[in-house]
C-alpha positions in Angstrom: -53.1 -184.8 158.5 -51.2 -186.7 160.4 -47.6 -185.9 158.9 -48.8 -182.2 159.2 -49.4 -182.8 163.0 -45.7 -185.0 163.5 -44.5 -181.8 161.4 -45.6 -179.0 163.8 -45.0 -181.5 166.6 -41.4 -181.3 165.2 -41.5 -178.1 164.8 -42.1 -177.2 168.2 -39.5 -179.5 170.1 -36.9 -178.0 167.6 -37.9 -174.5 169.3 -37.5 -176.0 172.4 -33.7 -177.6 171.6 -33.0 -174.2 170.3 -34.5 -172.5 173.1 -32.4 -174.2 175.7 -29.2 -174.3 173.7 -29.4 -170.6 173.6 -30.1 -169.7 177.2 -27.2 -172.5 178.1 -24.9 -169.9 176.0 -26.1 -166.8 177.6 -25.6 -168.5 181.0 -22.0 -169.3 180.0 -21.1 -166.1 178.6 -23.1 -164.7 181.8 -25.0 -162.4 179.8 -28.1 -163.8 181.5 -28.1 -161.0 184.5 -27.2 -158.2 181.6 -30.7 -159.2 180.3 -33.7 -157.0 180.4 -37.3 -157.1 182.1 -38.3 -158.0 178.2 -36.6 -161.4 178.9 -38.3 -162.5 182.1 -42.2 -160.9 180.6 -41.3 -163.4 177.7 -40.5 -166.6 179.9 -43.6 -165.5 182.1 -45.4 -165.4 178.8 -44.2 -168.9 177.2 -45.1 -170.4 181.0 -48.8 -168.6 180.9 -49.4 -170.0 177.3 -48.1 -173.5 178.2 -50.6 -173.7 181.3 -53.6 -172.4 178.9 -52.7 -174.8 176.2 -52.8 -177.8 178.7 -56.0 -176.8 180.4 -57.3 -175.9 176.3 -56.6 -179.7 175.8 -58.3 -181.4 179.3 -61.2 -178.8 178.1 -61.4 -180.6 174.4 -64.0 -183.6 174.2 -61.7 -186.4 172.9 -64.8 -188.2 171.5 -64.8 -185.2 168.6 -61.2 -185.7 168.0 -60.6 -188.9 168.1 -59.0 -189.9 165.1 -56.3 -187.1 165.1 -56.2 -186.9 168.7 -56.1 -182.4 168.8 -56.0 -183.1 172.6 -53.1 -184.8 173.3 -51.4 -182.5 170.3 -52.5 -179.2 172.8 -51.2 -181.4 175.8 -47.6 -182.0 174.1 -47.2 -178.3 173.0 -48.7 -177.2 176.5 -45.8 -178.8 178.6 -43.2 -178.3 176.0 -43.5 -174.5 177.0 -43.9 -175.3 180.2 -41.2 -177.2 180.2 -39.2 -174.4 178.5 -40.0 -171.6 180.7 -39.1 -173.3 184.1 -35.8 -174.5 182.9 -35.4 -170.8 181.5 -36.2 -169.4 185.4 -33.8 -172.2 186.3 -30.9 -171.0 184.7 -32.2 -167.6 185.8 -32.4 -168.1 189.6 -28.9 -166.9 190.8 -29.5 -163.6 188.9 -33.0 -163.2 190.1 -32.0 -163.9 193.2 -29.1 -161.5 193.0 -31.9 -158.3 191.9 -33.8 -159.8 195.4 -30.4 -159.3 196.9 -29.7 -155.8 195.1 -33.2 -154.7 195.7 -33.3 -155.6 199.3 -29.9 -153.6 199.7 -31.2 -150.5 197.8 -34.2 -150.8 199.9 -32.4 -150.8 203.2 -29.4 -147.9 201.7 -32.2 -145.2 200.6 -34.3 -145.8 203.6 -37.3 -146.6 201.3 -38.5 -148.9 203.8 -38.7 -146.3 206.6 -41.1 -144.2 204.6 -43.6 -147.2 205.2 -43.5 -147.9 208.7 -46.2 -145.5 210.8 -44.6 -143.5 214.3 -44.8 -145.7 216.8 -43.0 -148.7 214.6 -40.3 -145.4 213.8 -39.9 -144.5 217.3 -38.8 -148.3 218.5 -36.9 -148.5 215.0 -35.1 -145.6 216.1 -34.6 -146.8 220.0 -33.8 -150.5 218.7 -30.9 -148.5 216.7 -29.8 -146.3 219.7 -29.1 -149.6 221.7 -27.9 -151.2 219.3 -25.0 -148.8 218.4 -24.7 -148.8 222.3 -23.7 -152.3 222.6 -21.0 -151.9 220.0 -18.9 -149.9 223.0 -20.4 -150.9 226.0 -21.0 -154.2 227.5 -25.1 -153.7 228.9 -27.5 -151.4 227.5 -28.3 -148.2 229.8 -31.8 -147.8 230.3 -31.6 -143.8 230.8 -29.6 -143.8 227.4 -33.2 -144.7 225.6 -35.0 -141.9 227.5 -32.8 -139.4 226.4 -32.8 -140.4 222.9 -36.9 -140.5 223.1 -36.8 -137.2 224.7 -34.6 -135.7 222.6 -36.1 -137.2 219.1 -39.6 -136.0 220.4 -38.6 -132.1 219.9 -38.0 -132.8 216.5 -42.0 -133.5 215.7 -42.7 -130.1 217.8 -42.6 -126.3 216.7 -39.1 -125.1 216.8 -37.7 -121.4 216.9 -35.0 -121.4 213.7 -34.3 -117.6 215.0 -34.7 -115.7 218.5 -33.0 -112.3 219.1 -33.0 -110.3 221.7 -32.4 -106.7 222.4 -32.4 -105.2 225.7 -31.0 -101.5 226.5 -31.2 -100.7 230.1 -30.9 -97.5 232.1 -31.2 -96.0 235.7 -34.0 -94.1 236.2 -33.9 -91.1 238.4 -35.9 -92.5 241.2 -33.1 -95.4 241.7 -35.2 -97.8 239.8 -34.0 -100.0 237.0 -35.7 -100.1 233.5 -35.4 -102.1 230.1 -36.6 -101.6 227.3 -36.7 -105.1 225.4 -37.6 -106.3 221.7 -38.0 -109.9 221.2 -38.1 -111.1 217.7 -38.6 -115.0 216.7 -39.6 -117.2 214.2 -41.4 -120.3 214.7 -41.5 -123.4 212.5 -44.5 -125.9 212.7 -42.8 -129.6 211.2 -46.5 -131.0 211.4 -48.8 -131.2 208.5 -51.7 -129.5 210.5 -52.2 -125.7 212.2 -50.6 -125.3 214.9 -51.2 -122.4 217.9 -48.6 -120.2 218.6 -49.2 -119.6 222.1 -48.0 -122.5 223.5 -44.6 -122.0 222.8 -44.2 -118.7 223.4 -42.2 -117.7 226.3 -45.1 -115.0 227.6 -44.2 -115.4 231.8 -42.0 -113.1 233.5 -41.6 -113.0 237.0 -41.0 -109.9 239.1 -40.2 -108.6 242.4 -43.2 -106.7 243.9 -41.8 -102.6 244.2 -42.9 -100.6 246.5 -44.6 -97.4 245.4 -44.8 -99.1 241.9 -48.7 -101.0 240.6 -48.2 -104.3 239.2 -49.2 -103.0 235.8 -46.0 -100.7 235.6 -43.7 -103.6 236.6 -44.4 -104.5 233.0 -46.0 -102.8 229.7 -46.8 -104.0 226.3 -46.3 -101.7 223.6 -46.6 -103.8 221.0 -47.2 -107.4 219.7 -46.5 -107.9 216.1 -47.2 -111.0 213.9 -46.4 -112.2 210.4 -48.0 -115.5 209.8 -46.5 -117.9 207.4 -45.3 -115.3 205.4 -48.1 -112.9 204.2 -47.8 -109.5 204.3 -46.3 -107.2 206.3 -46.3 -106.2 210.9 -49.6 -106.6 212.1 -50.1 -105.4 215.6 -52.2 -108.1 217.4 -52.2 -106.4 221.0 -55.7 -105.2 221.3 -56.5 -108.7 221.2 -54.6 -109.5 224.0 -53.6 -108.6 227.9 -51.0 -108.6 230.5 -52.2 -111.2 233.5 -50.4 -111.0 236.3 -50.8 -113.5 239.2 -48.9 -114.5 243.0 -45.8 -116.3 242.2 -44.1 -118.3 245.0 -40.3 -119.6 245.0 -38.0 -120.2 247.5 -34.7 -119.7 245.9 -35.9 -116.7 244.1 -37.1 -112.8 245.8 -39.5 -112.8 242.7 -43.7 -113.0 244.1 -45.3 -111.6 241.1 -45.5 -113.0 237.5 -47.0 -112.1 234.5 -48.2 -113.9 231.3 -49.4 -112.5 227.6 -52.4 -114.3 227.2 -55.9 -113.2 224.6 -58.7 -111.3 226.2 -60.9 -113.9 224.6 -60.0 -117.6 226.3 -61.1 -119.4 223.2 -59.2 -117.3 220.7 -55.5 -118.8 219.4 -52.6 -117.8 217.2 -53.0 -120.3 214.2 -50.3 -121.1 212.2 -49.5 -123.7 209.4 -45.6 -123.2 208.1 -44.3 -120.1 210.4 -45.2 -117.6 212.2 -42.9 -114.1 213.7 -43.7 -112.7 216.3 -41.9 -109.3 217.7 -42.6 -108.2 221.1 -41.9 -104.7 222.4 -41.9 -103.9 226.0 -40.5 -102.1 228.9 -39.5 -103.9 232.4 -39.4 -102.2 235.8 -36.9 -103.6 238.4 -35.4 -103.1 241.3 -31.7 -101.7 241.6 -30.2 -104.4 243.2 -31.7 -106.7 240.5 -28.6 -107.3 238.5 -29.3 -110.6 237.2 -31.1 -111.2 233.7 -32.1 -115.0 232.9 -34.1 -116.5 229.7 -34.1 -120.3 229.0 -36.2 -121.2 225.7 -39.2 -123.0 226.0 -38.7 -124.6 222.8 -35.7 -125.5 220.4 -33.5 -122.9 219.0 -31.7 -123.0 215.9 -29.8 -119.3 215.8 -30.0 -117.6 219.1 -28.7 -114.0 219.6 -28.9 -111.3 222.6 -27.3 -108.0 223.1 -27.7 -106.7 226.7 -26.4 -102.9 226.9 -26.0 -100.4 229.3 -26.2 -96.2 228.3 -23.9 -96.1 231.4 -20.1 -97.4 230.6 -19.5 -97.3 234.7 -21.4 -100.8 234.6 -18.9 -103.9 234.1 -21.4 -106.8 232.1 -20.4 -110.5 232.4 -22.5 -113.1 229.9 -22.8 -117.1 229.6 -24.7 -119.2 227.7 -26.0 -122.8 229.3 -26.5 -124.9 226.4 -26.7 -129.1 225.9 -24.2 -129.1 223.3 -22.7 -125.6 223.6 -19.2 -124.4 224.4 -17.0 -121.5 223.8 -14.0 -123.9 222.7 -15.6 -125.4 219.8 -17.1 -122.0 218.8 -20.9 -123.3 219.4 -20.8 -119.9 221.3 -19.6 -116.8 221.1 -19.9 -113.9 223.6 -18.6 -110.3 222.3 -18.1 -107.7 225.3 -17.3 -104.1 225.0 -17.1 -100.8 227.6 -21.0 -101.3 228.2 -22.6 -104.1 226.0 -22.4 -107.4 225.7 -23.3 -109.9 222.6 -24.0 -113.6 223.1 -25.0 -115.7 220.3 -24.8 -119.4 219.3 -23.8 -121.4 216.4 -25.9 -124.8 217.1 -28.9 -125.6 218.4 -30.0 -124.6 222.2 -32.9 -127.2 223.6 -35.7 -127.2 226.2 -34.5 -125.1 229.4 -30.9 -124.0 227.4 -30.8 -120.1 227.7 -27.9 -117.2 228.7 -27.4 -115.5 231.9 -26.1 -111.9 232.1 -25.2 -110.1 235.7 -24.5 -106.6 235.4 -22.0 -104.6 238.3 -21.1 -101.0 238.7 -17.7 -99.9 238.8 -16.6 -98.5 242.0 
């Protein structure tokens, strides 16, 4: 019995010789980092069954083996794969530590780690970044910069319009009073994963300049308010549900005193979305003559934004521009078409919050 035990005892530190001389190769020939996840399971494995085997031995009553002494046998072969294995992570560390490395790296390049972090650890993520990148051309942060970025990142989490057109034909009645008939047509995108109502980002107020002769109610009419929601189905006409409100509107800089608002006969009721909604709008606008200005800023962000302003009277000279945060004429973000009694304004990036056109209209003398 005890040649057989000297035999496997043998046995096992040759394993061990051949063990080591055959990582020591594949370190040399560097073929350690080509090796697969098999390799490290297998050290992990020879390192688990050397820790078993030594607390299988402490766990042996040596007054049942004492003559062949089984628990110092268990002991030896126990640290011999210990042993083994720690040499073999050893010789393994600098390419472990170089999958940390690559991990860490392919972490940080696929922005994996950004889809673990909650808003508010986003948000300063994304501030830290903005002043960051500021520092690389300036010598002190600006303070304003990080409002504007915060401001600007905010519109991203709220509804946007990825198409508004406009179309508004105008004409002189034969009492001297000016009238337009206007269709509105939008699409809004909700980016959050919950319903959101459409009537909060719907540019429903218009102000208007009190006529004489003329009610309130004819300054402006609905005549329809149609609504596709998130795709289903065709038009549906909404506007029995809802009303014209008008109420006193004061402002210095401005002859308008009256304004009104689309809102639902029922206070409680909303437009519910959950992808998109359109919404087209079809009314007609009573003015004065000398009102020759036409203004509309968007409420929200616009992708695509479009009007065409016309006249059935080529005597009147149109003249259009679009106020826009990153818009200009040069780099083609805008473009503005003009012909004998129309005019077409559209732009090619993004209008924000308060962005919008402005068209005067003159007659030809």
């Amino acid at each position: 019995m005890r040649k057989f035990l000297k035999y496997i005892k043998d046995f096992f530190f040759s394993l061990y010789d051949t063990c080591l001389k055959t990582i020591n190769k594949m370190s040399e020939k560097k073929l350690i980092s080509e090796s697969s996840r098999l390799t490290k399971n297998r050290i992990w494995l020879v390192l688990s069954s050397g820790v078993t085997l030594v607390f299988f031995s402490m766990a042996i009553p040596k007054i049942l083996f004492n003559e062949y002494n089984f628990s110092l046998f268990f002991m030896s072969l126990g640290l011999t794969f210990i042993a083994t294995s720690l040499i073999a992570l050893l010789l393994r560390m600098p390419t472990l530590l170089n999958d940390v490395n690559n991990s860490s790296i392919r972490l940080l390049k696929d922005n994996e780690f950004l889809k673990r972090l909650d808003i508010e650890e986003l948000n300063k993520l994304r501030t830290d970044a903005t002043e960051c990148a500021y520092l690389k051309y300036a010598n002190s942060p600006n303070s304003s910069l990080k409002k504007i970025d915060a401001k600007i990142a905010g519109l991203f989490l709220t509804p946007y319009f990825c198409s508004y057109k406009i179309i508004i034909k105008c004409k002189y009645r034969e009492d001297g009073l000016l009238e337009k008939s206007i269709s509105t047509t939008f699409k809004l995108n909700n980016p959050k994963k919950e319903f959101c109502n459409a009537l909060l980002f719907l540019k429903t107020r218009v102000t208007h300049e009190k006529i004489d002769g003329i009610e309130i109610k004819e300054l402006r009419e609905i005549h329809k308010f149609q609504v596709i929601i998130d795709n289903e189905g065709d038009w549906k006409d909404l506007w029995k549900d809802y009303k014209l409100d008008p109420e006193e509107y004061e402002e210095e800089s401005l002859p308008y005193d009256i304004m009104t608002k689309i809102k639902p006969k029922n206070d409680k009721q909303e437009l519910n979305f959950d992808n998109n909604i359109q919404i087209k709008i079809t009314e007609t606008r009573v003015l004065k003559k000398e009102d020759n200005r036409y203004t509309h800023r968007v409420s929200s962000p616009v992708e695509n934004f479009s009007i065409n302003y016309s006249f059935d009277d080529s005597s009147v000279n149109l003249i259009g521009t679009c106020f826009g945060t990153f818009q200009d004429t040069k780099n083609g973000g805008i473009n503005i078409v003009k012909d004998s009694n129309s005019i077409d304004i559209s732009t090619n990036s993004w209008l924000l919050n308060g962005n919008g056109i402005m068209i005067v209209h003159n007659i030809n003398i």
